[in-house]
Backbone bond lengths (Angstrom), bond angles and torsions (degrees), N, CA, C in turn:
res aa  C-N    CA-C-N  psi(-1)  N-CA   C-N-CA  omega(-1)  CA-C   N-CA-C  phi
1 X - - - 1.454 - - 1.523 107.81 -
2 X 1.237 111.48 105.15 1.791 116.36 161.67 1.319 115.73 -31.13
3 X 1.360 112.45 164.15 1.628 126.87 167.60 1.617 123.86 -54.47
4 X 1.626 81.02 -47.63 1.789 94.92 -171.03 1.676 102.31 -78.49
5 X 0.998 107.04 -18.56 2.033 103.35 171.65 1.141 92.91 -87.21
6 X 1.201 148.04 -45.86 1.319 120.77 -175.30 1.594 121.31 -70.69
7 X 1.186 113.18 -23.17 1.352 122.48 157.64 1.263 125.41 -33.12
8 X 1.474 96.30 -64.75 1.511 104.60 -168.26 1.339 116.81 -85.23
9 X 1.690 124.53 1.13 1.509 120.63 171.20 1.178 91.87 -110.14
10 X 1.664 137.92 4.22 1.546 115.77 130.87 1.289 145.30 -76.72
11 X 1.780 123.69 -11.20 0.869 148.92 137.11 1.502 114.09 -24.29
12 X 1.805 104.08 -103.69 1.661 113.36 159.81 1.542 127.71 -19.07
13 X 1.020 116.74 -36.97 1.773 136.30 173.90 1.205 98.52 -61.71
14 X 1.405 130.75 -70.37 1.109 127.31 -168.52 1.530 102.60 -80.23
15 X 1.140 109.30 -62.09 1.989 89.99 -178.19 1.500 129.31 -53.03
16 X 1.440 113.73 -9.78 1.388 119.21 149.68 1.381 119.45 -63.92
17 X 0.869 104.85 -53.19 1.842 115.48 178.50 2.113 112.35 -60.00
18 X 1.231 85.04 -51.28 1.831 77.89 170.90 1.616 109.99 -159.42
19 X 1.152 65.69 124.83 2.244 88.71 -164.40 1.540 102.49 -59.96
20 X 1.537 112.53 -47.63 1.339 108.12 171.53 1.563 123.11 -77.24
21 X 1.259 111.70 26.88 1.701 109.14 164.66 1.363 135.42 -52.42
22 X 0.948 128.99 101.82 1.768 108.22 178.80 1.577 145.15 -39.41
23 X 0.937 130.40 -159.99 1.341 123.87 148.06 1.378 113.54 -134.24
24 X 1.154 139.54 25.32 1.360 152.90 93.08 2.255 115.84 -13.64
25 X 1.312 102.38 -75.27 1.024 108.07 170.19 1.648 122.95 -72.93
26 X 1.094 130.13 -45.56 0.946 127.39 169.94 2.197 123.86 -58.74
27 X 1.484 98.37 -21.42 1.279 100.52 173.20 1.685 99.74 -66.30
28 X 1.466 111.95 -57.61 1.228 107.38 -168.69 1.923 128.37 -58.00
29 X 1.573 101.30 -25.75 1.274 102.90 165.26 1.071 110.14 -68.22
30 X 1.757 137.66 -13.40 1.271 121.77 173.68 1.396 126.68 -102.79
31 X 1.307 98.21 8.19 1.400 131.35 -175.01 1.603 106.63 41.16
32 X 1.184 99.62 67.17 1.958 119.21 -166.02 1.576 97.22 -137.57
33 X 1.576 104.47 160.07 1.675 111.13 163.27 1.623 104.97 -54.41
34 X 1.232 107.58 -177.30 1.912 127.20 -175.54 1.847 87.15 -90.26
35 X 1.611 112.81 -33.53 1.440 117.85 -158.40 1.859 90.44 -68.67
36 X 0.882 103.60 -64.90 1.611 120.42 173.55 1.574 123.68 -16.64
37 X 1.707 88.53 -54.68 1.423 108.44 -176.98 1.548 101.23 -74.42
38 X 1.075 103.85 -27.28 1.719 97.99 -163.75 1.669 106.31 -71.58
39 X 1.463 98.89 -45.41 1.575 111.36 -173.04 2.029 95.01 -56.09
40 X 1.220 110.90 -53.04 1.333 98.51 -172.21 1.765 119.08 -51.16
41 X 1.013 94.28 -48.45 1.956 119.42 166.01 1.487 89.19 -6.28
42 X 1.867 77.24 -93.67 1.702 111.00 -174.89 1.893 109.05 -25.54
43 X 1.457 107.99 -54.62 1.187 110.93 -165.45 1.761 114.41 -70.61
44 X 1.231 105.51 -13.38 1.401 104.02 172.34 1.691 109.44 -98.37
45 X 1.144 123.27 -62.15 1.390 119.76 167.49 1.562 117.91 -25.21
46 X 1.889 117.11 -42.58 1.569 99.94 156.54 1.005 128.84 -57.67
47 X 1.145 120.79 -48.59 1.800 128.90 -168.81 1.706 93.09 -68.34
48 X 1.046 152.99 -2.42 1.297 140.65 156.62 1.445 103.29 110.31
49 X 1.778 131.68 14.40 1.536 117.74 -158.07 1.489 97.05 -109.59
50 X 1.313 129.18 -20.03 1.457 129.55 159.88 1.416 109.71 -125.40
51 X 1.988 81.80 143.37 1.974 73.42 162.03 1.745 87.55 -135.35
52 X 1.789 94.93 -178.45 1.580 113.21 -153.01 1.602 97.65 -105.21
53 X 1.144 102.23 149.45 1.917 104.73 -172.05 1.603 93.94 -143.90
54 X 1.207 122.25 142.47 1.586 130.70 175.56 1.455 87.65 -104.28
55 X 1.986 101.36 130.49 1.759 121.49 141.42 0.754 105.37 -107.56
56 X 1.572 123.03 166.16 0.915 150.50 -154.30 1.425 120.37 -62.00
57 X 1.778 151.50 139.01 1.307 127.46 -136.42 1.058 153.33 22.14
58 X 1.780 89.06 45.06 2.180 111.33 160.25 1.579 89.82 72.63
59 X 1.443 124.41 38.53 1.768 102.81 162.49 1.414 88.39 -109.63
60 X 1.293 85.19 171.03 1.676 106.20 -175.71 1.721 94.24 -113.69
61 X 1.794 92.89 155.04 1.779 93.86 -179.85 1.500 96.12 -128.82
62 X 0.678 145.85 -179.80 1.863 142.74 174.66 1.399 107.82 -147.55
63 X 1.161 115.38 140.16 1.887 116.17 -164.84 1.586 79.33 -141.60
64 X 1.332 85.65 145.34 1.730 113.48 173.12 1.200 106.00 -82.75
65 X 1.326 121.95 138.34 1.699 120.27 172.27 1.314 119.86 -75.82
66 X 1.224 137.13 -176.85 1.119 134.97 129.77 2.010 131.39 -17.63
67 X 1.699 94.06 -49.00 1.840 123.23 -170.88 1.353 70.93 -71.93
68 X 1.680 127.39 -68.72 1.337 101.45 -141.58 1.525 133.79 -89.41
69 X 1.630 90.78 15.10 1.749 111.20 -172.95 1.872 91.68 -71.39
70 X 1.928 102.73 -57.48 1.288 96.28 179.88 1.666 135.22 -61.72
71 X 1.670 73.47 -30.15 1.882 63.46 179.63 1.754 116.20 -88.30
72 X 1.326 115.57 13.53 1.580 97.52 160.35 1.645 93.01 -120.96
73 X 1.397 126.59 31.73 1.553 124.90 132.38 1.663 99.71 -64.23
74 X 1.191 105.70 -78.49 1.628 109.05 172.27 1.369 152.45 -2.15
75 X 1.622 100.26 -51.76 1.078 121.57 -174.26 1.325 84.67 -104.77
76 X 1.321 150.50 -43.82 1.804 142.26 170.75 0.979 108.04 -19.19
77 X 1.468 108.59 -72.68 1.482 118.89 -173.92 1.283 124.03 -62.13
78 X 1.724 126.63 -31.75 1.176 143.14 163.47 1.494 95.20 -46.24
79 X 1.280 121.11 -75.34 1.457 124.41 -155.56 2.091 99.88 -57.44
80 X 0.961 114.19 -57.53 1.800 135.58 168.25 1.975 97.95 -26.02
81 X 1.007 109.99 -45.19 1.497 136.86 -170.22 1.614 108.79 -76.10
82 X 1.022 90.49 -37.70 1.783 111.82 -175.51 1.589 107.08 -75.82
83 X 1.608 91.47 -67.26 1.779 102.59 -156.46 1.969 87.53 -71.23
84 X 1.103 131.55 -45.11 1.145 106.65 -162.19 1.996 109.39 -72.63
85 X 1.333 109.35 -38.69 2.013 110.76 -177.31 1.907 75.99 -52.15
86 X 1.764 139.75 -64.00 1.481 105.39 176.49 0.946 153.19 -24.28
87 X 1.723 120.00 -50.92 1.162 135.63 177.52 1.309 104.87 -56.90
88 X 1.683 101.73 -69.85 2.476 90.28 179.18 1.127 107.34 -51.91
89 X 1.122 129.75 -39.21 1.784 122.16 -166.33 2.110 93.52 -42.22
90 X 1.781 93.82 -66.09 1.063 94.73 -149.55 1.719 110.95 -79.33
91 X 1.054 98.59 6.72 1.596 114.26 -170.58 1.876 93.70 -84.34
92 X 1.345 103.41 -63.00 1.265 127.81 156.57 1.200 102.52 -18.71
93 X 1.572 128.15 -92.67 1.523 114.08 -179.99 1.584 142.25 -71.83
94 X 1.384 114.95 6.46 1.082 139.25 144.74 1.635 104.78 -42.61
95 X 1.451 102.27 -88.11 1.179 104.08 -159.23 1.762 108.75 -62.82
96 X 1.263 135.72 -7.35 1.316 150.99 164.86 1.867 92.73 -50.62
97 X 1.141 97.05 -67.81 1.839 124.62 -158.53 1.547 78.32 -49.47
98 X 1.543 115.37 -108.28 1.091 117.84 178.05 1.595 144.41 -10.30
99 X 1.196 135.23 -35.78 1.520 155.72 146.97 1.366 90.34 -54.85
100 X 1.466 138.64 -81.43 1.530 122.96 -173.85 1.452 112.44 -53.05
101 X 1.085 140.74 -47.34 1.587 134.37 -174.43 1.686 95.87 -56.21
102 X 1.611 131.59 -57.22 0.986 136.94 140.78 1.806 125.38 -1.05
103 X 0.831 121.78 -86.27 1.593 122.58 153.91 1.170 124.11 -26.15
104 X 1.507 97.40 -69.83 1.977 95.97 178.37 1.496 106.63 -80.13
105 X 1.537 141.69 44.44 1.086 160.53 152.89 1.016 130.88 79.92
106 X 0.903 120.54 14.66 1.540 143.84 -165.74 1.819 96.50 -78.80
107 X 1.443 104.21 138.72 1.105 115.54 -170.82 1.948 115.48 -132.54
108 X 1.463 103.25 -39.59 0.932 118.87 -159.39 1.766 109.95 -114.36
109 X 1.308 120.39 110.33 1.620 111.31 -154.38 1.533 96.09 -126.17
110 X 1.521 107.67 151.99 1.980 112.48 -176.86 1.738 78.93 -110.30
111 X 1.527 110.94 158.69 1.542 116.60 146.01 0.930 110.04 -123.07
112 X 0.741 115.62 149.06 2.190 129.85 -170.33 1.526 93.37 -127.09
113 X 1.048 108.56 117.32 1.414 126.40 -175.51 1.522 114.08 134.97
114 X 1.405 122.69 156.83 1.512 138.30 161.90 1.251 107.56 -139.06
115 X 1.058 143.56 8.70 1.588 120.43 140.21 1.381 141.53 -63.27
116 X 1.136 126.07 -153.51 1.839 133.17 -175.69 1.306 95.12 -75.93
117 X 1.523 135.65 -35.97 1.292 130.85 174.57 1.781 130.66 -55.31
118 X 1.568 90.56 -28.02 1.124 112.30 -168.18 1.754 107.06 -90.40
119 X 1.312 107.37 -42.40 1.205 115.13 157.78 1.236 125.44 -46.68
120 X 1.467 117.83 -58.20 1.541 126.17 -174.51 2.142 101.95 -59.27
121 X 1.011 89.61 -40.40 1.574 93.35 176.50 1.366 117.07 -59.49
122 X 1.128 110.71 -52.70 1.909 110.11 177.96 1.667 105.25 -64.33
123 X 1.243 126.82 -50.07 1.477 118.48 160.58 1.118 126.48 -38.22
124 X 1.298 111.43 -23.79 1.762 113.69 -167.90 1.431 106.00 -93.55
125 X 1.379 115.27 -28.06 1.258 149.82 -164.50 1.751 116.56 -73.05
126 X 1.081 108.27 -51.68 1.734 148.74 178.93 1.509 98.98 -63.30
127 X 1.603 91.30 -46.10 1.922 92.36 -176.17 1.633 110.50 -60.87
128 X 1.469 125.05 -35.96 1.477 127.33 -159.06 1.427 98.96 -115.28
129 X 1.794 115.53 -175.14 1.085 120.10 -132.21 1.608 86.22 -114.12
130 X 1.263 115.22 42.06 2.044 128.98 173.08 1.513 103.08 -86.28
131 X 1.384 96.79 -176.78 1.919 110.71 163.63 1.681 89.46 -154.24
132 X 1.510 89.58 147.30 1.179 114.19 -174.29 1.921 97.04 -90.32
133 X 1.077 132.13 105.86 1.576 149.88 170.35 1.825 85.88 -48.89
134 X 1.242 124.50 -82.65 1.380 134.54 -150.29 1.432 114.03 168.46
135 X 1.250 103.70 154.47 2.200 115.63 179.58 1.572 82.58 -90.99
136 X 1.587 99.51 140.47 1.360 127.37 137.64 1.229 126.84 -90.81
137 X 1.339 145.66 116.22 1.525 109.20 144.52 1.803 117.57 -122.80
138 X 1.453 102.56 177.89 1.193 117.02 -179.53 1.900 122.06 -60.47
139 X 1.726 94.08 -28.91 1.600 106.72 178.48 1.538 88.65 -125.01
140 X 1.280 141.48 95.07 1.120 148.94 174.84 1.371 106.39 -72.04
141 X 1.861 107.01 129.89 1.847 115.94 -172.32 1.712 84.85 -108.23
142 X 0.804 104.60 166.36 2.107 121.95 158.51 1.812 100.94 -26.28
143 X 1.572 96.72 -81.52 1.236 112.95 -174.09 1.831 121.40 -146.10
144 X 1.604 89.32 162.03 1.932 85.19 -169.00 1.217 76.12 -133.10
145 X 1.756 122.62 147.87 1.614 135.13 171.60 1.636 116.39 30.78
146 X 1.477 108.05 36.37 1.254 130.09 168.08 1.642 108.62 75.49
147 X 1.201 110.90 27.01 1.405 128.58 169.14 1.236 117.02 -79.95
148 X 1.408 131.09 156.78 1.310 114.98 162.97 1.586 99.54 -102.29
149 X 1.592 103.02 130.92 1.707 115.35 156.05 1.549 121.59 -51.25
150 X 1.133 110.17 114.59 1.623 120.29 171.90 1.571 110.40 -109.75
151 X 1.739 103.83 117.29 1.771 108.00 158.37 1.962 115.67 -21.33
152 X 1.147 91.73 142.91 1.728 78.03 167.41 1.488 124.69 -68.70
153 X 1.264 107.95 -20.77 1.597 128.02 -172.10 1.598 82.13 -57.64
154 X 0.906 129.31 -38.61 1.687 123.68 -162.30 1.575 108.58 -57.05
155 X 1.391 113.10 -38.84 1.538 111.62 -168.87 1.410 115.07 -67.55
156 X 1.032 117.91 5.28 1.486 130.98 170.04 1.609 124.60 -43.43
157 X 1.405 88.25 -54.69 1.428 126.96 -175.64 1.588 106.49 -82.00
158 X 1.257 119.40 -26.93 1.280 117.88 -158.06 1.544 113.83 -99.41
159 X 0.991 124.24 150.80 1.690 147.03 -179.39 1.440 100.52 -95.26
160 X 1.638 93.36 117.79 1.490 98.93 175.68 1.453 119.20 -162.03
161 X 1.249 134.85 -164.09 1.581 118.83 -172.15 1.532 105.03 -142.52
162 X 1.494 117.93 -20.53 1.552 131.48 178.19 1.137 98.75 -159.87
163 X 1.420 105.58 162.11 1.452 109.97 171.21 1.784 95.48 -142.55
164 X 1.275 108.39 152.44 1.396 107.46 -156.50 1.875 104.03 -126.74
165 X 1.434 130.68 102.32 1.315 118.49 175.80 0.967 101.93 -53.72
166 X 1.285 134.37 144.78 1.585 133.62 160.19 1.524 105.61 -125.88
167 X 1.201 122.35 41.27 1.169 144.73 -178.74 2.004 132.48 -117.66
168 X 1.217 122.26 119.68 1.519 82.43 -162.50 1.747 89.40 -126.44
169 X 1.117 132.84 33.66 1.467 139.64 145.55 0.894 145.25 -80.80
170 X 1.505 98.61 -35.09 2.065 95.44 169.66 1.692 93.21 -150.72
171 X 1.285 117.53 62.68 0.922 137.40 162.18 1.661 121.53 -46.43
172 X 1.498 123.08 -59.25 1.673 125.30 141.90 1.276 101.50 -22.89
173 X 1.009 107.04 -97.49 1.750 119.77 -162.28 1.353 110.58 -27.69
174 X 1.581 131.92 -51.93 1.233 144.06 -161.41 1.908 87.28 -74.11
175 X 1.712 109.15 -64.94 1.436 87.47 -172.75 1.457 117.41 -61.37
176 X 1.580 143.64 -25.39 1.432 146.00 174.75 1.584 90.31 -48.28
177 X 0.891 104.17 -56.74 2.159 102.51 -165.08 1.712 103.32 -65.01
178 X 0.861 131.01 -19.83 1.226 133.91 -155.37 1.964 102.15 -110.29
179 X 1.098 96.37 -28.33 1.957 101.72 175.17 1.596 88.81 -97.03
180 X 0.811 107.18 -42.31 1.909 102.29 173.64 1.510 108.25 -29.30
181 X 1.445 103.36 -68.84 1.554 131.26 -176.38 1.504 124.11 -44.54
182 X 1.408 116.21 -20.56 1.366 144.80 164.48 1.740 91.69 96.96
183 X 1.755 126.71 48.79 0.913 103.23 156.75 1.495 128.49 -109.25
184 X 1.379 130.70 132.76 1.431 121.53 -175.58 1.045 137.01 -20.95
185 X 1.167 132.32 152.38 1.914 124.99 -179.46 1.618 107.07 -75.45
186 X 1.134 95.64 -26.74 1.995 99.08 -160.30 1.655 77.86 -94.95
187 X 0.929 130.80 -19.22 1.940 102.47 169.13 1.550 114.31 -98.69
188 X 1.227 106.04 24.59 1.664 107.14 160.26 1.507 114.10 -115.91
189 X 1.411 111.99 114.61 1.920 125.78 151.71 1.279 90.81 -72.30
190 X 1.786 94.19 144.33 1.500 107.43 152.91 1.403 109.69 -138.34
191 X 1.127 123.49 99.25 1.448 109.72 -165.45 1.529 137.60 -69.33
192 X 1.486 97.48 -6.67 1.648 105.04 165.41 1.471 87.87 -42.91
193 X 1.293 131.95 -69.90 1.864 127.19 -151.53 1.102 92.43 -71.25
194 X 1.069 146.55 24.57 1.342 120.13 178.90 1.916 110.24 -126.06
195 X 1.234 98.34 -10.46 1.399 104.93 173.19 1.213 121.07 -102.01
């Protein structure tokens, strides 16, 4: 699924949800210019999936049509279609990653990350014959999957055999902090490179 489809069944999402939304607000849920938002506007109101209604003191309200109920059925399922062939893909190379660290003997693995990435990794993880050491991350919460979050500064101290970004945003940054830390190059995955 492209950018601009995902756009626009975030668009529809929200202008289903509240007719009087702006495009002020709605730029920022798309984390786009107002100009951006507008062009998309425009571009759906042709295709027939919104149209424009005046309330009262010159705001505009936008109602989904009929076209555009189905077509962000459409794009639902498109996106549904998307994120899950992702998940095996990346589940898929998880468990690739892991089985090789596995081989070359590796037993004992950190994940650095708390997102869905990081998640999908400890699942993948759980399946084979590893131990999970502990999550790092860069913005450390309490806890992730009832883990406790550890600073990265922590792995210092720690015994381990890989350490795995499971992160794919500031991936640099995470490895700079992490060779900082005095940990080896060959015990850092980063899986941006690896996909």
């Amino acid at each position: 699924m492209n950018l601009q489809a995902q756009r626009e069944l975030q668009l529809l999402c929200e202008v289903e949800k509240n007719a009087a939304v702006t495009q002020r607000s709605l730029a920022q849920t798309l984390g786009v210019a107002v100009g951006l938002t507008n062009l998309y506007l425009k571009r759906l109101i042709c295709k027939g999936h919104i149209k424009i209604t005046t309330i009262p003191r010159n705001r505009l309200k936008y109602l989904l049509t009929a076209r555009g109920i189905a077509e962000k059925s459409r794009l639902t399922y498109q996106y549904m279609q998307y994120s899950l062939s992702y998940y095996r893909k990346m589940r898929q190379r998880l468990h690739q990653v892991f089985v090789t660290l596995s081989k070359d003997g590796a037993k004992r693995i950190v994940i650095c990350g708390t997102g869905e990435l990081a998640e999908l990794a400890y699942l993948t993880l759980c399946e084979l014959d590893l131990a999970l050491v502990g999550f790092v991350d860069g913005k450390p919460k309490n806890t992730f999957l009832s883990f406790p979050v550890w600073p990265i500064e922590a792995v210092a101290n720690w015994d381990f055999d890989a350490i795995l970004i499971a992160d794919m945003t500031d991936v640099k940054q995470l490895q700079s902090r992490l060779l900082y830390e005095g940990v080896p190059s060959e015990k850092i995955i980063a899986l941006c490179t690896l996909t």
